[in-house]
N, CA, C and O atoms as a GROMACS GRO file, in nm:
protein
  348
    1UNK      N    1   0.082  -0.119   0.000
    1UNK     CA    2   0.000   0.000   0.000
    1UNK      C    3   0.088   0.126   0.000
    1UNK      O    4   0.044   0.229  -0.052
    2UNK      N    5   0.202   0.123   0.052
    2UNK     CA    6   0.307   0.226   0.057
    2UNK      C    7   0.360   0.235  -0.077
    2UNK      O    8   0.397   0.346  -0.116
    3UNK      N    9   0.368   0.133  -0.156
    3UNK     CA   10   0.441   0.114  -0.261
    3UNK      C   11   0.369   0.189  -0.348
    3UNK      O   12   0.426   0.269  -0.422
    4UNK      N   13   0.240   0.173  -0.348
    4UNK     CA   14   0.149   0.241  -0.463
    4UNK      C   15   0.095   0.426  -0.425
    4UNK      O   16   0.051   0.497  -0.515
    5UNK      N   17   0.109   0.467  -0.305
    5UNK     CA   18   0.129   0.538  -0.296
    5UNK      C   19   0.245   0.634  -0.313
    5UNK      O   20   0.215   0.752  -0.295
    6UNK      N   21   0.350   0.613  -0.338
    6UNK     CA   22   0.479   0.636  -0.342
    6UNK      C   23   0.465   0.637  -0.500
    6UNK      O   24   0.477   0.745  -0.557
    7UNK      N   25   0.443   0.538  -0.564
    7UNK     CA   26   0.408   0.533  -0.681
    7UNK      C   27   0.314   0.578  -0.748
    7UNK      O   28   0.327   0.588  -0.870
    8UNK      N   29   0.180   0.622  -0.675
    8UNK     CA   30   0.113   0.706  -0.717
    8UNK      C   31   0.124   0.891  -0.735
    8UNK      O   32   0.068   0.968  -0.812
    9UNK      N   33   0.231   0.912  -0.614
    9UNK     CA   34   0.280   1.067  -0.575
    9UNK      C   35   0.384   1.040  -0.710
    9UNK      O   36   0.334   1.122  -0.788
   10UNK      N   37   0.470   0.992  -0.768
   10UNK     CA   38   0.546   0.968  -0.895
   10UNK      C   39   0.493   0.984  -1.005
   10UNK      O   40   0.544   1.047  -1.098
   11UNK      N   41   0.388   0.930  -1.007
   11UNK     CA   42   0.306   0.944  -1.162
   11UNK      C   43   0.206   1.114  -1.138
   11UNK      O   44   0.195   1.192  -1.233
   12UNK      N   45   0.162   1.136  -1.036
   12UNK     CA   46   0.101   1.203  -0.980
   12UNK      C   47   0.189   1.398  -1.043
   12UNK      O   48   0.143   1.502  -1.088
   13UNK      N   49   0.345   1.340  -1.002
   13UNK     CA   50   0.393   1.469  -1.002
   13UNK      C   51   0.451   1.434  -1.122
   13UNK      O   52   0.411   1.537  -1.176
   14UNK      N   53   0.527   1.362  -1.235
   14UNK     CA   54   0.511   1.351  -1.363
   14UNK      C   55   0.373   1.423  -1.451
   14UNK      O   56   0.378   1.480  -1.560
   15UNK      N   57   0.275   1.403  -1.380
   15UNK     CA   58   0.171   1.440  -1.477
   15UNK      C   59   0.138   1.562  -1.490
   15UNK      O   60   0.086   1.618  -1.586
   16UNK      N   61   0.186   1.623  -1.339
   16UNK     CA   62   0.139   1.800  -1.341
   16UNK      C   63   0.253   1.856  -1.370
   16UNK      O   64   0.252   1.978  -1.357
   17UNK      N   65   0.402   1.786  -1.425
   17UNK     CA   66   0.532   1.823  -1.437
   17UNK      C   67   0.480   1.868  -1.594
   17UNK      O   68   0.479   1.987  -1.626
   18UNK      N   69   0.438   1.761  -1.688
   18UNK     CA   70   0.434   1.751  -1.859
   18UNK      C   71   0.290   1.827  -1.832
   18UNK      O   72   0.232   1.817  -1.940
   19UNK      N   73   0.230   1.878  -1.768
   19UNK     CA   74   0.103   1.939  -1.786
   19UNK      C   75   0.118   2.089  -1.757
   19UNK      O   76   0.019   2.142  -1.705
   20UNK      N   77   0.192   2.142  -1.774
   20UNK     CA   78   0.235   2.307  -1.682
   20UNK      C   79   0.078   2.366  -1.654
   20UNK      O   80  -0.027   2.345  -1.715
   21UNK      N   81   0.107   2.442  -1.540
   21UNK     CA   82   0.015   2.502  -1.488
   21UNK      C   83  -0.055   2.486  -1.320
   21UNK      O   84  -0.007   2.395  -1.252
   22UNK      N   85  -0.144   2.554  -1.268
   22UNK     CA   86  -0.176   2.528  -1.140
   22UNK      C   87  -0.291   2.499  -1.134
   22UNK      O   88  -0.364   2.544  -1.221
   23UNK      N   89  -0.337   2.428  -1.047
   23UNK     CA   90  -0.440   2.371  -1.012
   23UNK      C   91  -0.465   2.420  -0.878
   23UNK      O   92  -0.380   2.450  -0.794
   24UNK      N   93  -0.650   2.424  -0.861
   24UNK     CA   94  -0.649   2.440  -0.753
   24UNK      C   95  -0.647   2.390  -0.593
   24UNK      O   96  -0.726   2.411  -0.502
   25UNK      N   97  -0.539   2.324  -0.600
   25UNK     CA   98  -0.507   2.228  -0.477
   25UNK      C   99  -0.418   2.318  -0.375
   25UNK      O  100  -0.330   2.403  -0.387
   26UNK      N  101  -0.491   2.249  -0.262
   26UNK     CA  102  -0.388   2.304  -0.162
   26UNK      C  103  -0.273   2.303  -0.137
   26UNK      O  104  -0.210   2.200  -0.162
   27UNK      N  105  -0.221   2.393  -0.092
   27UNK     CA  106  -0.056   2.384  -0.035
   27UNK      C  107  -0.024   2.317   0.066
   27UNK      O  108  -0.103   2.321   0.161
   28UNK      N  109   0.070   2.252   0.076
   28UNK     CA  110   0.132   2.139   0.207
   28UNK      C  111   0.104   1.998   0.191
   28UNK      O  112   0.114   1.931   0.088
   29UNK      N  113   0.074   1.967   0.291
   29UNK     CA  114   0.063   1.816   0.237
   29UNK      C  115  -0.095   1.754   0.224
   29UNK      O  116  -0.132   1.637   0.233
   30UNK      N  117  -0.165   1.868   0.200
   30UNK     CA  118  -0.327   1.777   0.147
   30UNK      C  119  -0.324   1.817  -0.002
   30UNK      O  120  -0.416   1.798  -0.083
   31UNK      N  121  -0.190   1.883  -0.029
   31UNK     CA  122  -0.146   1.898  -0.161
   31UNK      C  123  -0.094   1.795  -0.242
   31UNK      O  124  -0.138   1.753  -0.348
   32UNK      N  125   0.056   1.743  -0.148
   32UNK     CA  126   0.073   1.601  -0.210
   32UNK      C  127   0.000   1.508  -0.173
   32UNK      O  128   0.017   1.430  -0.267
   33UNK      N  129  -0.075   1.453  -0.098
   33UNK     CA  130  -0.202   1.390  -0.081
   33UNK      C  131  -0.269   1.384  -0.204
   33UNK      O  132  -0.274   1.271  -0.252
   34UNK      N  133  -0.331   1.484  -0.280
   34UNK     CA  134  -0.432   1.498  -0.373
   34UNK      C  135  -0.327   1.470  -0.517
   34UNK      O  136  -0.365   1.413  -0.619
   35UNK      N  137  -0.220   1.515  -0.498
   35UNK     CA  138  -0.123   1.476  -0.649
   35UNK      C  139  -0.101   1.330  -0.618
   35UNK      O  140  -0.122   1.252  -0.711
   36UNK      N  141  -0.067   1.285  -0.515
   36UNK     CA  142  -0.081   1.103  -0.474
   36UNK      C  143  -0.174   1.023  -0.558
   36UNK      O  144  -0.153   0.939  -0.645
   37UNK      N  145  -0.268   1.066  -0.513
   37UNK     CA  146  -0.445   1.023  -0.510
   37UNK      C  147  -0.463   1.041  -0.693
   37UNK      O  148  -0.490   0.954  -0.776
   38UNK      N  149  -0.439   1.172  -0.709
   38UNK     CA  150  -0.395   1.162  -0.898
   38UNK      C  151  -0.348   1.071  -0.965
   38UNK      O  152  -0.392   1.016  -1.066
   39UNK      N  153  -0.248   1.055  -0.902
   39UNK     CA  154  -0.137   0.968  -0.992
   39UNK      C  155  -0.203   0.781  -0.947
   39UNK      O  156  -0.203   0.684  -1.023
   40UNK      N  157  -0.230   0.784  -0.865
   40UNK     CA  158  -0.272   0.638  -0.831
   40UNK      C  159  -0.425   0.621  -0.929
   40UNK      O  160  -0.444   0.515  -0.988
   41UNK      N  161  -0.527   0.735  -0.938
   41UNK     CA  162  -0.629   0.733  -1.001
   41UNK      C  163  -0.592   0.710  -1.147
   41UNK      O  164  -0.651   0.623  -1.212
   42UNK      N  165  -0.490   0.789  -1.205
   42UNK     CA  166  -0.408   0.787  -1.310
   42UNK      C  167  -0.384   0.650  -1.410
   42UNK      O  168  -0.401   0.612  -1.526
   43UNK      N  169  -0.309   0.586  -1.226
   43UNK     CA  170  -0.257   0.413  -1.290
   43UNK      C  171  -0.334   0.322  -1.285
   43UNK      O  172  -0.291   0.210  -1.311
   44UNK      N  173  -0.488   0.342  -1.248
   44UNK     CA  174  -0.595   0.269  -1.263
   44UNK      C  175  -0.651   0.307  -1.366
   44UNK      O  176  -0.674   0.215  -1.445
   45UNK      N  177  -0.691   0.432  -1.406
   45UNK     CA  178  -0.749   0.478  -1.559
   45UNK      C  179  -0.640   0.405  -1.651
   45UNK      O  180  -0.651   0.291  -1.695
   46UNK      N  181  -0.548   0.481  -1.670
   46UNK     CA  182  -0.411   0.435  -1.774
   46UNK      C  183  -0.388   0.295  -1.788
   46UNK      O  184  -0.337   0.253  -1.891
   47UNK      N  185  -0.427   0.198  -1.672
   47UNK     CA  186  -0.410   0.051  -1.685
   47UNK      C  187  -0.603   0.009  -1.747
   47UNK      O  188  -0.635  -0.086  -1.818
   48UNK      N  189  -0.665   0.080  -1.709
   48UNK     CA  190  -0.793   0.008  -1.760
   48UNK      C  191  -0.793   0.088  -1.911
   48UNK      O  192  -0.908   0.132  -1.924
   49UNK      N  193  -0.724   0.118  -2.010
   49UNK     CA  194  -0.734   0.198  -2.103
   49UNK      C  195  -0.645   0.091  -2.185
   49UNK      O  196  -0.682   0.046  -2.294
   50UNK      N  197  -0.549   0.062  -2.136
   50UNK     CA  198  -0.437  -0.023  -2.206
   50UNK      C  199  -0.490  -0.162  -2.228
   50UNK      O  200  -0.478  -0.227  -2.331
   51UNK      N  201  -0.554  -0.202  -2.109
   51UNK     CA  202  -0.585  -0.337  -2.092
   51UNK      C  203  -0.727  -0.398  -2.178
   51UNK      O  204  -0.761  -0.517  -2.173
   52UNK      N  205  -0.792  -0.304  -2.248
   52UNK     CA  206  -0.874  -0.252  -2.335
   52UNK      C  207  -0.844  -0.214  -2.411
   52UNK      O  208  -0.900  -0.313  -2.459
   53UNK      N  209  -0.798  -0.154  -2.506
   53UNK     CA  210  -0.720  -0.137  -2.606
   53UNK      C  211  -0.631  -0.252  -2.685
   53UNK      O  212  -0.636  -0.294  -2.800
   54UNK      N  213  -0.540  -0.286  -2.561
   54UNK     CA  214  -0.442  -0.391  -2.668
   54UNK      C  215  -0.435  -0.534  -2.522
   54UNK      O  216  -0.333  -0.601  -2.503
   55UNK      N  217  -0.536  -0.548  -2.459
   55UNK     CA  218  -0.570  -0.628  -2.370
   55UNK      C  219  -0.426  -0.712  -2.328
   55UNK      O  220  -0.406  -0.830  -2.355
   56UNK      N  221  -0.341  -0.631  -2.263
   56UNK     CA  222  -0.212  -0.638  -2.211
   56UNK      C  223  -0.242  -0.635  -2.057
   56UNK      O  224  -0.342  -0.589  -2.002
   57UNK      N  225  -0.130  -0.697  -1.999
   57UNK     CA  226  -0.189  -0.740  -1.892
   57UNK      C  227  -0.015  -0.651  -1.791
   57UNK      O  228  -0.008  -0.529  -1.800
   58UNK      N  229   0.054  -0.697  -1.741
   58UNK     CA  230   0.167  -0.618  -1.670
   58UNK      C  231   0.289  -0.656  -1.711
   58UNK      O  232   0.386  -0.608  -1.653
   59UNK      N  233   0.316  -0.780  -1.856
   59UNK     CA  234   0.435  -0.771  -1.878
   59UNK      C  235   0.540  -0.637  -1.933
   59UNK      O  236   0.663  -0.646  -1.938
   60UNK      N  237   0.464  -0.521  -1.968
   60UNK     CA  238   0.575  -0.462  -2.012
   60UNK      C  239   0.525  -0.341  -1.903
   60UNK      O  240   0.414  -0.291  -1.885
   61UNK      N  241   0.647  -0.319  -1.844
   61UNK     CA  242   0.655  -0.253  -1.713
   61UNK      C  243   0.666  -0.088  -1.793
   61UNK      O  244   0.602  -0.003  -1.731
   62UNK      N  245   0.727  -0.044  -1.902
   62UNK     CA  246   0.727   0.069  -1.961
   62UNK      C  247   0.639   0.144  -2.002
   62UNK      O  248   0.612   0.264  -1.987
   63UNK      N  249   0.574   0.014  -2.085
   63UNK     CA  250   0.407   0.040  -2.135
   63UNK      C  251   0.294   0.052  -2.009
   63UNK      O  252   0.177   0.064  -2.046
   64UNK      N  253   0.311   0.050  -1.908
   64UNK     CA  254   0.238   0.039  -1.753
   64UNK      C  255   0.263   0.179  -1.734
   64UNK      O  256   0.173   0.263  -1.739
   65UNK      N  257   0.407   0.210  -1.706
   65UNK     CA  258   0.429   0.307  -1.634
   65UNK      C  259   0.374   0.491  -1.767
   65UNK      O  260   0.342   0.603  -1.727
   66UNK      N  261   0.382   0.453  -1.875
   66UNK     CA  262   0.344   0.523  -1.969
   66UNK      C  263   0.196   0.573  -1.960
   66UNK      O  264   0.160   0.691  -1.953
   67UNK      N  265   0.112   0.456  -1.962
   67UNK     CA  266  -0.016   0.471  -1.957
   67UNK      C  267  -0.044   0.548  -1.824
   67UNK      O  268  -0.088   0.663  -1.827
   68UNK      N  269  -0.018   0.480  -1.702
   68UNK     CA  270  -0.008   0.547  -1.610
   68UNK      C  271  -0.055   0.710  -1.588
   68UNK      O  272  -0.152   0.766  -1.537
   69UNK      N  273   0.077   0.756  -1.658
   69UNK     CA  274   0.120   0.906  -1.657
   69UNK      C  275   0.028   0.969  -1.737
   69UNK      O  276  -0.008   1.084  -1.714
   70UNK      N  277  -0.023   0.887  -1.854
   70UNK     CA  278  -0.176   0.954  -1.966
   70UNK      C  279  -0.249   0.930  -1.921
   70UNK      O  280  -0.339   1.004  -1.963
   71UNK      N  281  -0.312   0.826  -1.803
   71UNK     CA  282  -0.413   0.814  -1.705
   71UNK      C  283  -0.422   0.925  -1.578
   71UNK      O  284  -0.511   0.936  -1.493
   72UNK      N  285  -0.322   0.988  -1.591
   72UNK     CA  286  -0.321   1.046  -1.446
   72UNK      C  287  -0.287   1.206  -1.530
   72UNK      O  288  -0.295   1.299  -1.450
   73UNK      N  289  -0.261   1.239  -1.641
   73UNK     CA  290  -0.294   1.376  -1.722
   73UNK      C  291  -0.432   1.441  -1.789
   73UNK      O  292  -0.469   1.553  -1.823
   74UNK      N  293  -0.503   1.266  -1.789
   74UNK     CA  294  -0.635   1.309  -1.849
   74UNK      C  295  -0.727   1.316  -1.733
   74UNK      O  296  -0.820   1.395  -1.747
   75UNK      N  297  -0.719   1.240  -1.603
   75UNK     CA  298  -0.735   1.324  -1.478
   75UNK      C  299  -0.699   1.436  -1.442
   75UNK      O  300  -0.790   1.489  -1.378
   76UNK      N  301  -0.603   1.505  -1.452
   76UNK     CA  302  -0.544   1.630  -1.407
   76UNK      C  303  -0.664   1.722  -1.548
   76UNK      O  304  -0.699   1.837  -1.519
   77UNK      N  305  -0.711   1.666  -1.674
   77UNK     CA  306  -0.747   1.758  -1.749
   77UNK      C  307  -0.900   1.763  -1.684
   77UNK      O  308  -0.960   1.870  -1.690
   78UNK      N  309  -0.944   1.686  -1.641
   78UNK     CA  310  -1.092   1.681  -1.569
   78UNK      C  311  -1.051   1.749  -1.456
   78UNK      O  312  -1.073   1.869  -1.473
   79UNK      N  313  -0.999   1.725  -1.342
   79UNK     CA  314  -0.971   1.802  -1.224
   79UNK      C  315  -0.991   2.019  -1.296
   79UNK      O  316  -1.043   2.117  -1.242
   80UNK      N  317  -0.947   2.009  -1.378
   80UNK     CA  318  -0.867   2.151  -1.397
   80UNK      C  319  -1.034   2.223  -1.457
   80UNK      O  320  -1.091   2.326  -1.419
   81UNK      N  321  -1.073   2.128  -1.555
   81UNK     CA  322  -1.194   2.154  -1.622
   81UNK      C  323  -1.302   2.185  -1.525
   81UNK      O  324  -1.377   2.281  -1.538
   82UNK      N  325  -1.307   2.100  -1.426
   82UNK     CA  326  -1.454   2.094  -1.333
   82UNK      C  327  -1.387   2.197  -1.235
   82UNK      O  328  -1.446   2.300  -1.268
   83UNK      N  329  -1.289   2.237  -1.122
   83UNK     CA  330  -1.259   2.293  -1.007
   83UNK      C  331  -1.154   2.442  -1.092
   83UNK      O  332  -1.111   2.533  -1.022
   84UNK      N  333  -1.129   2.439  -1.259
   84UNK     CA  334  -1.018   2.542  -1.226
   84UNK      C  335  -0.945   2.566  -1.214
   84UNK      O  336  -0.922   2.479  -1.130
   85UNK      N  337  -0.809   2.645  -1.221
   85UNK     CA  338  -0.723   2.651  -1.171
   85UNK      C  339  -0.691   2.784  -1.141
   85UNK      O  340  -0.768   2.875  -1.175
   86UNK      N  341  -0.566   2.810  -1.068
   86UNK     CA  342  -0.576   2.901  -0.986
   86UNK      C  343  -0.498   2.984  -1.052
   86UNK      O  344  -0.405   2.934  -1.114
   87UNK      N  345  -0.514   3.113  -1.053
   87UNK     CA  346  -0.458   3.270  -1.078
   87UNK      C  347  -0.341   3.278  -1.011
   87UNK      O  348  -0.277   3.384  -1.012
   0.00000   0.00000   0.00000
């Protein structure tokens, strides 16, 4: 559970890294909390997208971690769309 969180704050801050801009999330740590929670939402979208598509399952760890990061940008594009971002 640590692992995927850790791994979710990774994909999480990859995604708002290749996405420039701010969102309206808090500062401190219900900040990385919510980029966590991104990036883990991310690698569940990005894995149910792949696994559907070309019905791949976890051998290629690249193609995982890829999707991932487009799972957890097209979240960040809904987050930004519905709440905004900040001035």
């Amino acid at each position: 559970m640590i692992g995927q969180l850790i791994g979710g704050l990774i994909v999480g801050i990859l995604a708002r890294f290749l996405l420039p801009g701010k969102e309206n999330f808090p500062e401190g740590p219900l900040g990385w909390l919510l980029t966590a929670l991104l990036g883990i939402g991310g690698a569940f979208v990005g894995g149910t997208i792949a696994r559907s598509l070309w019905r791949a399952g976890d051998e290629n760890y690249v193609a995982s971690w890829t999707m991932s990061i487009i799972g957890a940008i097209l979240l960040l594009l809904i987050v930004r769309f519905i709440f905004g971002r900040k001035a």
